[in-house]
C-alpha positions in Angstrom: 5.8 20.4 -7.9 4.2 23.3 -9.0 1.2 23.8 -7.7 -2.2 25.6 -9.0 -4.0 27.5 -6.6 -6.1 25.8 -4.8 -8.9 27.2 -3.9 -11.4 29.9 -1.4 -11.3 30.3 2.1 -15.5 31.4 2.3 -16.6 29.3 5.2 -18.2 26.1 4.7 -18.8 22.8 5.9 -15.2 21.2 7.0 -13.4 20.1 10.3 -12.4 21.8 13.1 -8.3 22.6 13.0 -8.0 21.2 16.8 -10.3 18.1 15.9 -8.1 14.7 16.0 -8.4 13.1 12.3 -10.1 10.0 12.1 -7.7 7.4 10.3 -8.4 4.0 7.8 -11.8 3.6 6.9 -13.5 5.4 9.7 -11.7 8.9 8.1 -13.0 7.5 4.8 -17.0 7.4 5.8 -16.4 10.8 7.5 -15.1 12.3 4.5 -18.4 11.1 2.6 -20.9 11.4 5.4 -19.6 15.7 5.5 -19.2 15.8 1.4 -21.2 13.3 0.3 -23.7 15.7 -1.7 -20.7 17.4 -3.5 -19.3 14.4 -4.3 -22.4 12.8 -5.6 -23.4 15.5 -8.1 -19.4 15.6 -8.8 -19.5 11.9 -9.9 -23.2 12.2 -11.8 -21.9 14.7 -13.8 -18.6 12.8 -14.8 -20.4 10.0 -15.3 -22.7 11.7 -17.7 -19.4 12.8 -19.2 -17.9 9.6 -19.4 -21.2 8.1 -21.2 -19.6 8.6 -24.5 -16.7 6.9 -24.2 -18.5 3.9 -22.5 -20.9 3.7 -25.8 -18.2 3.6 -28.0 -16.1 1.5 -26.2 -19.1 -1.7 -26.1 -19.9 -0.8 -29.6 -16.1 -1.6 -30.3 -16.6 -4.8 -28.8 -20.0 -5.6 -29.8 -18.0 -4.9 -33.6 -15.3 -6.3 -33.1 -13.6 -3.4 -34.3 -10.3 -2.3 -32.1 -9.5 0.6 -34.3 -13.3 1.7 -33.1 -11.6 1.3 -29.2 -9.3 3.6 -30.0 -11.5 6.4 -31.0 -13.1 6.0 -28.2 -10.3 6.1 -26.2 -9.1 9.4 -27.7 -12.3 11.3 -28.1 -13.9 9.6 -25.3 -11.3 10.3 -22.4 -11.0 13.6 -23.8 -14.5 14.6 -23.1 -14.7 12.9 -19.7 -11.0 13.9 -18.6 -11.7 17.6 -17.1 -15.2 16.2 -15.2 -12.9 13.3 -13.9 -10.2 15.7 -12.6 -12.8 17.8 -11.1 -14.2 14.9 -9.2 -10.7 14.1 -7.8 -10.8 17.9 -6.9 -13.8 18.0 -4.7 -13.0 14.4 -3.0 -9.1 15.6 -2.3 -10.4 19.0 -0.6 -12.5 17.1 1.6 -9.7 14.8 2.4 -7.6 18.0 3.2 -10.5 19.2 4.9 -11.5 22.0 3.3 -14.5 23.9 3.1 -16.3 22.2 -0.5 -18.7 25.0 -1.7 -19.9 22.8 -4.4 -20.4 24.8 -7.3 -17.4 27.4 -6.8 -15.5 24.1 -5.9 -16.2 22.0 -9.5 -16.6 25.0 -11.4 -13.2 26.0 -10.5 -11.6 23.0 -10.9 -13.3 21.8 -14.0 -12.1 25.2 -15.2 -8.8 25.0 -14.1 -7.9 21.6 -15.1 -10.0 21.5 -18.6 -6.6 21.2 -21.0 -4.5 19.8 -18.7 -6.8 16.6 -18.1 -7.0 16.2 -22.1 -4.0 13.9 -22.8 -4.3 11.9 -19.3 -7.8 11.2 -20.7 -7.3 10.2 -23.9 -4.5 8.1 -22.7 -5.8 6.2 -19.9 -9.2 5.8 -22.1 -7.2 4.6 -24.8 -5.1 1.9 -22.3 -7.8 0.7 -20.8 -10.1 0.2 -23.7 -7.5 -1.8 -25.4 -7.0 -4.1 -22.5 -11.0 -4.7 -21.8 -10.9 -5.3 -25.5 -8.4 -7.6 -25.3 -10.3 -9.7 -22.2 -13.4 -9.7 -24.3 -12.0 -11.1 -27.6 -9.8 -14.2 -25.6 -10.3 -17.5 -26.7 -10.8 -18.8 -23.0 -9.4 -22.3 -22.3 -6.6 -23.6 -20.8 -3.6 -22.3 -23.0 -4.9 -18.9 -23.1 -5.1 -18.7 -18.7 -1.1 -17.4 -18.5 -2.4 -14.6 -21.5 -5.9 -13.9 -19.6 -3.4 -13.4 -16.2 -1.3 -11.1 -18.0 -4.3 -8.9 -18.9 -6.0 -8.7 -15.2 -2.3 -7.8 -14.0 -2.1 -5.2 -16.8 -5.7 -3.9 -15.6 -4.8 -3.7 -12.0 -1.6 -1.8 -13.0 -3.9 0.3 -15.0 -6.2 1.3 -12.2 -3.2 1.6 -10.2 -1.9 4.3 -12.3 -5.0 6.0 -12.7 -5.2 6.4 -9.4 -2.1 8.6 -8.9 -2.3 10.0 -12.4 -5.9 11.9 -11.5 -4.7 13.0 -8.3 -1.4 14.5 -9.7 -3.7 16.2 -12.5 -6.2 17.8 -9.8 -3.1 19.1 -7.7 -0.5 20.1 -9.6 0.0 21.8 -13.1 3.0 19.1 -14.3 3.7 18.0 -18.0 2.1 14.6 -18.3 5.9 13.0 -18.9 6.0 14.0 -15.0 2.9 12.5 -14.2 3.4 9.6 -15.6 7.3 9.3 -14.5 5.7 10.1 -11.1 3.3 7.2 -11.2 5.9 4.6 -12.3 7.6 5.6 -8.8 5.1 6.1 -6.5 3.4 2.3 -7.6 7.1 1.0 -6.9 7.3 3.3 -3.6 3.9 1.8 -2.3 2.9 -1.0 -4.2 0.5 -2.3 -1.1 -1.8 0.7 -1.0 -1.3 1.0 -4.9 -2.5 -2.2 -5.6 -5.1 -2.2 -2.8 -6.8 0.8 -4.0 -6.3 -0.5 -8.0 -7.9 -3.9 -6.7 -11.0 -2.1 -5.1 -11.3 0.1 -8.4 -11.0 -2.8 -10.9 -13.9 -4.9 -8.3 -16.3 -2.1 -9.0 -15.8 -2.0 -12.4 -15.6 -5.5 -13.1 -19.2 -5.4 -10.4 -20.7 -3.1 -13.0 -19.8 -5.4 -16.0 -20.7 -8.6 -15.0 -23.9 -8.5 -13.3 -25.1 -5.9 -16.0 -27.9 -5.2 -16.0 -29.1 -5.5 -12.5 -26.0 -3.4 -11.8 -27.3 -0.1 -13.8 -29.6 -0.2 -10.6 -26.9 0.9 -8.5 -25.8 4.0 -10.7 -27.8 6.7 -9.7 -26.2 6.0 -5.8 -22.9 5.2 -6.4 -22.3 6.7 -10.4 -18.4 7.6 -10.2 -18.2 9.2 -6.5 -17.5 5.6 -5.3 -14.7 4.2 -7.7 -13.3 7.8 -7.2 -13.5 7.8 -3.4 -12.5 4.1 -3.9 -9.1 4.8 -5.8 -8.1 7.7 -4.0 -8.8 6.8 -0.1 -6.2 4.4 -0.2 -3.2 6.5 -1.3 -3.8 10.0 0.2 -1.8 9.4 3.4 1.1 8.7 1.1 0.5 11.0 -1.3 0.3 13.8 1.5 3.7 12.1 3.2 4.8 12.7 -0.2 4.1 16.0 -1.3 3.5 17.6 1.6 0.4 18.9 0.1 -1.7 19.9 3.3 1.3 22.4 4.4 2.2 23.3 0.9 -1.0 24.4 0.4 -1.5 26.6 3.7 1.0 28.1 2.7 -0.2 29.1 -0.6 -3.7 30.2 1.3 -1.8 32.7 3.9 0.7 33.9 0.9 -2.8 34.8 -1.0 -4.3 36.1 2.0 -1.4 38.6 2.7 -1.7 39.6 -1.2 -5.4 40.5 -0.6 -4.5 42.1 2.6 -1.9 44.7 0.9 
């Protein structure tokens, strides 16, 4: 894996080293209740960025116009991919526990991962706006359940996917073929917390949908911090077991800080 550097060592709200990590859900609210301001104005501004493609994709359905899902797939996930990467940034350095200095933090990584989170975007815009499509446009009854099954399973697998794809994208600088060839084996590797975090993902969303409007209620709070902290929490323990990412990345920090140093 190669790996982009990853960041500052300025001090800054974290963890102490000798403190004993909290694990399941209890590590989950103590990575929001130490980063939840940086994650919040992480996940406004990507859902601000994500607007666009959200537009497009109900006029598609509204229209009954697929080709019109597509665009907004591709333009759409293009726009929102680099605010979506830096999202996954800020919430993965607070799983790591390091210090998020919020604006240096996004800035960086929205930098950083601005052409690299193009073609994941468009692609997993593209994907899932096709499927949701799909859903909408079913004649429901009882031939079309076994068709309507095989959508939800291809929108869990979806969310799934997105899940390791976006972390992949904020950690490492890999061709997407890797990414993706990546994903395909880490869902097989850990299909329980795969599926567990694509299930909470695809509850949210489907949340949002279906009790629209009363649901826009809840956007300025959650806006895409929560689907994001949602998606990752589950799989971050594997994907450090993994990668190695926590040492890797020492590493890299003491390597730079010798290189300052000489």
């Amino acid at each position: 894996m190669a790996f982009p550097w990853m960041g500052t060592d300025r001090p800054g709200p974290g963890v102490q080293p000798d403190a004993p990590r909290k694990t399941g859900f209890a590590r989950w609210c103590e990575i929001l209740g130490r980063d939840f301001g940086a994650l919040w104005l992480s996940g406004a501004l990507a859902l601000l960025a994500l607007a666009p493609y959200l537009l497009g994709l109900y006029f598609a359905v509204a229209a009954h116009l697929p080709a019109a899902a597509i665009l907004a797939g591709v333009a759409g996930g293009a726009l929102a991919g680099p605010f979506l990467a830096a999202l996954c940034d800020v919430w993965l350095r607070g799983a790591r526990d390091e210090p998020v200095l919020w604006r240096e933090t996004w800035t960086t990584a929205l930098r950083r991962n601005a052409k690299q989170s193009l073609l994941p975007g468009m692609l997993c815009g593209t994907v899932v706006g096709l499927q949701v499509f799909a859903v909408y446009h079913l004649n429901y009854s009882s031939d079309t359940l076994p068709m309507l099954a095989v959508l939800l399973l291809g929108l869990l697998l979806a969310f799934a996917f997105m899940a390791w794809l976006w972390a992949q994208v904020a950690l490492f600088s890999d061709p997407l073929p890797v990414q993706i060839k990546n994903c395909v084996l880490l869902t097989l590797g850990y299909l329980l917390p795969s599926f567990g975090a694509a299930a909470l993902g695809l509850a949210y969303t489907a949340s949002m949908v279906l009790l629209a409007p009363v649901s826009f209620l809840a956007l300025p709070i959650t806006n895409l911090w929560l689907p994001a902290a949602l998606l990752l929490g589950p799989i971050y323990t594997k994907l450090e077991k993994t990668f190695d990412l926590e040492a890797s990345i020492r590493a890299l920090h003491e390597q730079q800080q010798n290189e300052d140093q000489e």
